[in-house]
C-alpha positions in Angstrom: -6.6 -25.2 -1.7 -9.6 -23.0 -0.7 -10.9 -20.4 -2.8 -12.5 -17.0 -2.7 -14.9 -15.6 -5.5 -14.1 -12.3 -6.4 -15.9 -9.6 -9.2 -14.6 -6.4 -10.7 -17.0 -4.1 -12.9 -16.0 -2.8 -15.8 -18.3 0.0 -16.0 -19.3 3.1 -18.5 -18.6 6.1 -16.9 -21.4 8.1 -14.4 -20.6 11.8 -14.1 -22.8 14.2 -11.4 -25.1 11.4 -12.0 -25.1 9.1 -8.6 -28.8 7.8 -9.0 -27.6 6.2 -12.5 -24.8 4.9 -10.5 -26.2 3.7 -7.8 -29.3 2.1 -9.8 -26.3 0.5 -12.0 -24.5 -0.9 -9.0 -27.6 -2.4 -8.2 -27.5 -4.2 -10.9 -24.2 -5.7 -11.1 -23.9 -6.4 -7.4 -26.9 -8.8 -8.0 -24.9 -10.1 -10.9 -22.2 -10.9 -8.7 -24.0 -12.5 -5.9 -25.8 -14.7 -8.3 -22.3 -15.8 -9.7 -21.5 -16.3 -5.6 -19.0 -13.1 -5.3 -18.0 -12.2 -2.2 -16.3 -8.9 -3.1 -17.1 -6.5 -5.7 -14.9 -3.9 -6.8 -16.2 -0.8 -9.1 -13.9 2.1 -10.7 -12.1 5.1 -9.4 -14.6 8.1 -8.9 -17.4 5.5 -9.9 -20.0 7.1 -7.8 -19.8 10.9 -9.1 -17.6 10.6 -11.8 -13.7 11.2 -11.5 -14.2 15.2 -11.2 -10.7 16.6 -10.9 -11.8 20.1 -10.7 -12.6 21.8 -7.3 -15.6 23.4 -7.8 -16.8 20.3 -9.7 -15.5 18.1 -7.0 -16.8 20.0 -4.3 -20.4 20.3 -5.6 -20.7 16.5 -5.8 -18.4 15.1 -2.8 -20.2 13.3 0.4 -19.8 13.8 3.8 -19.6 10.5 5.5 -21.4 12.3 8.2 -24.2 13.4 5.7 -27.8 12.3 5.6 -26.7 12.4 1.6 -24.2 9.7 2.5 -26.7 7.9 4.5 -28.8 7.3 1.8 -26.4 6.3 -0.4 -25.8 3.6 1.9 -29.9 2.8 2.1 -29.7 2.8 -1.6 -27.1 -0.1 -1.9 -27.6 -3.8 -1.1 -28.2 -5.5 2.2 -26.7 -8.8 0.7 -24.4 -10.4 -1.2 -20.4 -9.4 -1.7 -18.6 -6.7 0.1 -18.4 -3.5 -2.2 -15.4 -1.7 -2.8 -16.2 1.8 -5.0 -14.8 5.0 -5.6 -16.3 8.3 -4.8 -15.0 11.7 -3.8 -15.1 12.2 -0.4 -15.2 15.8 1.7 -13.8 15.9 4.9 -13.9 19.1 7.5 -13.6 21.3 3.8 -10.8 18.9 2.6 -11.4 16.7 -0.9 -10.2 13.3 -1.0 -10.3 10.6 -3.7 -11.2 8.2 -1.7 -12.6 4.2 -1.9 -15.0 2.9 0.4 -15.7 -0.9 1.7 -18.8 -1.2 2.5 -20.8 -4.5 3.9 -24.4 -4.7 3.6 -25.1 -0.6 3.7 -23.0 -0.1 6.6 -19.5 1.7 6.2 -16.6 -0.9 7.1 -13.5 1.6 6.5 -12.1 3.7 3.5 -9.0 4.0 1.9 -7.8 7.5 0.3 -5.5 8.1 -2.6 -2.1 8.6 -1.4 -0.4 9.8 -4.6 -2.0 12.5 -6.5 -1.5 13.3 -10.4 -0.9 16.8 -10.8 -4.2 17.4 -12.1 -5.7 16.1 -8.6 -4.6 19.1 -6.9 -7.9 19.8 -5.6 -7.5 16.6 -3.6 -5.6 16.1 -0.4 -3.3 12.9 -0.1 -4.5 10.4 2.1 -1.9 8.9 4.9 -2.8 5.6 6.0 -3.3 2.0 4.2 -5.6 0.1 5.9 -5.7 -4.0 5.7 -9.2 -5.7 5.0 -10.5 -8.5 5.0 -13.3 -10.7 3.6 -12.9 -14.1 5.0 -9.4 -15.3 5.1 -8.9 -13.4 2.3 -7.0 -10.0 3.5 -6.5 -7.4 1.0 -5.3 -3.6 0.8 -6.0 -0.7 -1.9 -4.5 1.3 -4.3 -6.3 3.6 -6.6 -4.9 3.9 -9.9 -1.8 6.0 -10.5 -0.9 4.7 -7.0 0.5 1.7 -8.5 3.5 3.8 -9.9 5.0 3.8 -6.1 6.5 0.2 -5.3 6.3 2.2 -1.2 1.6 1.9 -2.1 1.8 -2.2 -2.7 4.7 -2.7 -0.2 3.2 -1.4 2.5 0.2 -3.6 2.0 2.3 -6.8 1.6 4.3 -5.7 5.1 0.6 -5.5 6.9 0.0 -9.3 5.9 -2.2 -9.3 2.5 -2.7 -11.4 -0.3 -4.3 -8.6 -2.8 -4.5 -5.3 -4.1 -7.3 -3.9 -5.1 -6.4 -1.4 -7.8 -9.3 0.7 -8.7 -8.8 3.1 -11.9 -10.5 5.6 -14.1 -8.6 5.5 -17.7 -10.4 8.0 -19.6 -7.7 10.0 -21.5 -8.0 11.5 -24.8 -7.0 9.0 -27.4 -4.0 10.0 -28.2 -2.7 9.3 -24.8 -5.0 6.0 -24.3 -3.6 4.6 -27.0 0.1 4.9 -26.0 -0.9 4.2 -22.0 -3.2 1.2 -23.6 -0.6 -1.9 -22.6 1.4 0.0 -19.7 -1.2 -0.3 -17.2 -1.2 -3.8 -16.6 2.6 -3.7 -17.1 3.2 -1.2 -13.8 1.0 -3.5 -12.0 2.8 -6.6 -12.9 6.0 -5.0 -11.6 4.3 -4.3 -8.6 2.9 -7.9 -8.2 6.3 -9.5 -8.5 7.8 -7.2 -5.8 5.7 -8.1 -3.5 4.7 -11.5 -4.2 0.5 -10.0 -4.5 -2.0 -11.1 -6.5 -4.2 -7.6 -8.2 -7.7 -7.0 -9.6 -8.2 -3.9 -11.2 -11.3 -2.2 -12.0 -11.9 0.3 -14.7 -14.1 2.5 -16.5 -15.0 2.1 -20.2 -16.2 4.5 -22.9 -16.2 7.3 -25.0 -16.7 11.0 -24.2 -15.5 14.4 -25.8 -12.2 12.9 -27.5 -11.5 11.5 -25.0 -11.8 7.1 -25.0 -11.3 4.0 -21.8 -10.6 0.8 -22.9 -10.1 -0.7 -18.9 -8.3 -3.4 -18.5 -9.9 -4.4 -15.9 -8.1 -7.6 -15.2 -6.4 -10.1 -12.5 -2.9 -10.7 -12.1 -1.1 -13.5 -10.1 2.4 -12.6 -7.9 4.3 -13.3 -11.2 2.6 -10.4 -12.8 1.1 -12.6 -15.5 -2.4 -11.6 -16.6 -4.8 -14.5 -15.7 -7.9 -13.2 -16.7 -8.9 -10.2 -17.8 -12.5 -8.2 -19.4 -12.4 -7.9 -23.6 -11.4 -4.0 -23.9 -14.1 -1.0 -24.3 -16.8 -3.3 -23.4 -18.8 -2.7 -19.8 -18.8 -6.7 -18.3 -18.1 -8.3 -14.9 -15.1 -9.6 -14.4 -15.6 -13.4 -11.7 -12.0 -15.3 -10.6 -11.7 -17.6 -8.1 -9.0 -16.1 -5.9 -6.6 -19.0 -3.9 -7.7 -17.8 -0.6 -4.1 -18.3 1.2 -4.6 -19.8 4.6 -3.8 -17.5 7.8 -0.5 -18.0 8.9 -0.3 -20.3 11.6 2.6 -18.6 14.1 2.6 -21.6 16.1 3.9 -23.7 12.7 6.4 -21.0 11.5 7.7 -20.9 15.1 6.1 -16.9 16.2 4.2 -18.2 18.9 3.6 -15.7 21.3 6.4 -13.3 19.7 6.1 -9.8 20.7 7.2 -6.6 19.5 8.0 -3.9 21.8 10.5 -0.6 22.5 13.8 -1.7 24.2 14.6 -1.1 27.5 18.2 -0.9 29.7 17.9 -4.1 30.1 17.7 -5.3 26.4 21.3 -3.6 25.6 23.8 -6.6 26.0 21.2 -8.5 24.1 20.7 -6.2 21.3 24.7 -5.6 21.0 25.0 -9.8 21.2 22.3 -10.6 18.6 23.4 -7.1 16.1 27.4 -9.1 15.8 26.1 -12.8 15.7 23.6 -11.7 13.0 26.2 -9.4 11.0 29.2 -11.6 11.7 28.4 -14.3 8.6 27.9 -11.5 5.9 30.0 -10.6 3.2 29.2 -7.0 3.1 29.3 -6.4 7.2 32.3 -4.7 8.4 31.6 -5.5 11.9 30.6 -2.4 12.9 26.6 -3.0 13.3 27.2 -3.5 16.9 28.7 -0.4 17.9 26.6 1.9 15.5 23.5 0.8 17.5 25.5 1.8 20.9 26.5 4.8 19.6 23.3 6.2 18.1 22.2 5.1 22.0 24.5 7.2 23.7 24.1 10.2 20.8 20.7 10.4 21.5 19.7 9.5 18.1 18.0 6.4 18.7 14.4 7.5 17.5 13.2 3.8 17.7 14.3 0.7 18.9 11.9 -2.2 19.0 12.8 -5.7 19.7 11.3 -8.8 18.8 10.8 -11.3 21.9 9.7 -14.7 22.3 10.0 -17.1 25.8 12.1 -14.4 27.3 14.8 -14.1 24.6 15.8 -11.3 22.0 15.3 -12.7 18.5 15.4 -9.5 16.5 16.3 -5.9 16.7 15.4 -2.8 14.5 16.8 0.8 15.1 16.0 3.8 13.2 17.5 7.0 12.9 17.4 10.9 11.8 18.8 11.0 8.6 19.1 14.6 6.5 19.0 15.1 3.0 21.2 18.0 1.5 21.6 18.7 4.9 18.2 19.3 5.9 16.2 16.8 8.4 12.5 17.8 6.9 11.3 14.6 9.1 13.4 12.0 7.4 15.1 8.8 8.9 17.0 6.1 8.7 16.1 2.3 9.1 19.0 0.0 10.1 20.8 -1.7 11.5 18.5 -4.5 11.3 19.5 -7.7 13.1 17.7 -11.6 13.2 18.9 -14.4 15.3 20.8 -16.5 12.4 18.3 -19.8 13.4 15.0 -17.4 12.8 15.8 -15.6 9.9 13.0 -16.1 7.0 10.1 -16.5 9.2 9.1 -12.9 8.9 10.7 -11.4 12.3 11.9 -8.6 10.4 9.4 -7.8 8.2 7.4 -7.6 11.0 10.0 -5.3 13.3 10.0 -3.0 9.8 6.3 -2.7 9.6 5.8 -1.7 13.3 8.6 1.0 13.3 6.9 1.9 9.7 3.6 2.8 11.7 5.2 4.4 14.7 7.2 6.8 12.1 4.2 7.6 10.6 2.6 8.0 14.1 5.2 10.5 14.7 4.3 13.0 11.4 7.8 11.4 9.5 8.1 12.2 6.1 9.3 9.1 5.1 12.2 6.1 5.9 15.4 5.9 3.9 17.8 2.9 3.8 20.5 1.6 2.2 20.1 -2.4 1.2 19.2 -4.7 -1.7 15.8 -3.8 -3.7 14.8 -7.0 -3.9 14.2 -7.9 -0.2 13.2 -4.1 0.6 10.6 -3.4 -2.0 8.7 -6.2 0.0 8.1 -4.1 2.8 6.9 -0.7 0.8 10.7 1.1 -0.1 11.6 2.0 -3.4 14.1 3.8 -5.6 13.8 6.5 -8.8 16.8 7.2 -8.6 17.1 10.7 -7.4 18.4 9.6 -3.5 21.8 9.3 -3.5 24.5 8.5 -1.1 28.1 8.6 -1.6 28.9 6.6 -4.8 26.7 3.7 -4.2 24.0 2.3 -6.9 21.3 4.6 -6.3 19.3 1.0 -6.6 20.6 0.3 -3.2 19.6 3.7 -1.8 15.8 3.2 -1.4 12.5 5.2 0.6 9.4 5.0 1.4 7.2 7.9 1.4 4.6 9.0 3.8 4.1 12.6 3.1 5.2 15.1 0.4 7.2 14.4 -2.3 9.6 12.0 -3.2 12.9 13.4 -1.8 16.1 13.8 -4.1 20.0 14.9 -3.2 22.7 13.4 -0.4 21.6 11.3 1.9 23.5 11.4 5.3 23.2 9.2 8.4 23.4 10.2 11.8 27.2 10.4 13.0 27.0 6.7 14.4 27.4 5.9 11.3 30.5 7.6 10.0 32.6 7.3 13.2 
């Protein structure tokens, strides 16, 4: 199998200091092309120090469009691995904890921090996860408490990667530290076997006013077993050989030239066809699937409806729907019903119909996507469950979301009429 060489710094921590940090990034990055690295990954807030207070924040944070941010870029390498760091970004007057991927100086994309302690309220959530890639090696980011949200490593396992880069900043007073000290490889473990990811973590080590990191900086494989991992409270660089998973060849798995795209009128017989074959074998279906896609039609409650095609034939189906919650819309909807041709099912035709109408919702200014369904197929794809989403008397495991703005809804969830009639 190939492989991929991957580094994570363990670093001490830089604070309103970014010559230090940059002249130490220096450093390790030539560590890690020596060792033949081809990504690099560096802490949370590494560049300026994770500054949760505005002022603070503000007096420090880069404009990409700066001629400060241009010279951070001059400052840093014009070879070796693609750099992944953590700095606090300003935006049109808005603060964002953002990482950037950089290649060679030049800015390849960022990602920003989607969930936000409550201490990070000078920071604005970020909105989109974006998929990179080094090689074949395709990857996505979460920074640090992101990793609580099963919806943060979902969504990068529904865009088609193989890793998460989790960069974190772990300085707590020690009192906390010491009770946080095993949990935060745990939380990503549970996130690994979700989703089926490998994760590298990056951290910050140290000691500073009572307050003490320890890392881990640390790799874990889709089990959520740690497979190598830094010695704690020690700065080091952290080199695995990653199993660079091949690209999928759709030509092998049978998606040769399959295409996603919005019905039309003359998709409906097809659509109402392939919703009852698909339902008809399972336990749970009361045969109603069919007609709850025509009637959310003719209700005018069919937000999207995207098909999957292939040689001129419907193959899968996805609808989604307003749903309110305690009565009130707030730019929530429902995902289902979801329907695969019996003979393609398991080749990732609906993982792929999900992820698209994920985008468009989020195109549209959604809050977020509720469904009812088993955990264990749905947390693949980004939805989760704590509990607080109810619907009738049903296992609140089964009743799942995924977030794209705001908070975590709780209360009754209610489907558009279609689904009660």
């Amino acid at each position: 199998m190939k492989s991929i060489r991957i580094a994570a710094a363990q670093t001490p921590e830089f604070r309103e200091n970014v010559r230090a940090a940059l002249d130490y990034a220096v450093k390790v990055t030539a560590l890690a092309e020596a060792d033949g690295a081809a990504l690099l990954v560096f802490p949370e807030g590494f560049l300026q120090g994770y500054l949760v207070d505005e002022p603070s924040a503000r007096r420090v944070a880069l404009d990409f469009t700066s001629a400060e941010f241009a010279a951070v870029l001059d400052r840093l390498p014009k070879s070796g691995p693609v750099l992944v760091m953590g700095l606090i970004e300003v935006d049109d007057g808005r603060l964002f904890n953002t990482a950037v991927v950089i290649e060679r100086g030049v800015l390849v994309g960022r990602y920003r921090k989607a969930h936000l302690l409550r201490g990070e309220r000078a920071f604005e959530a970020g909105k989109e996860s974006p998929l990179f890639a080094v090689g074949d090696l395709r990857f996505g980011i979460n920074i640090c408490y992101d990793t609580n949200f099963p919806e943060a490593a979902g969504t990068i396992a529904a865009a088609g990667a193989s890793l998460i880069l989790c960069l974190s900043n772990n300085m707590m007073p020690k009192d906390k530290a010491e009770i946080f000290k095993e949990r935060h490889n745990a939380v990503r473990g549970e996130r690994c076997r979700e989703t089926g990811l490998w994760l590298i973590s990056s951290d910050v080590t140290g000691e500073r006013d009572g307050r003490i990191a320890w890392g881990p900086t640390a790799v874990l494989n889709p089990e959520g077993q740690v497979v190598a991992q830094l010695p704690l409270e020690e700065p080091g660089l952290l080199v695995f050989d990653f199993p660079c998973i091949e690209p999928v060849s759709y030509r092998d798995c049978g998606l040769i030239e399959m295409l996603i795209r919005d019905e039309t009128p003359e998709d409906i017989d097809a659509i109402h066809d392939l919703t009852w074959i698909a339902f008809k074998p399972l336990p749970y279906s009361d045969g109603t699937e069919a007609e709850i896609v025509r009637r959310l039609r003719e209700n005018g409650d069919l937000t999207i409806s995207l098909v999957a095609e292939q040689d001129g034939e419907i193959v899968g189906h996805v609808a989604f729907s307003p749903v309110t919650i305690d009565g009130a819309h707030d730019g929530w909807f429902g995902l289902g019903p979801i329907s695969v041709k019996p003979e393609r099912q398991r080749q990732g035709i609906g993982k792929t119909l999900i992820a698209r109408g994920l985008e468009l919702l989020k195109g549209m200014g959604a809050s977020g996507c509720a469904l009812i369904g088993n955990p264990d197929i749905y947390s693949r794809v980004g939805f989760g469950s704590d509990g607080q989403l109810k619907y009738l008397d049903l296992d609140t495991r089964l009743v799942q979301r995924i977030v794209f703005r705001g908070s975590p809804p709780s209360g009754a969830l209610q489907f558009a009429p279609a689904f009660e009639s």
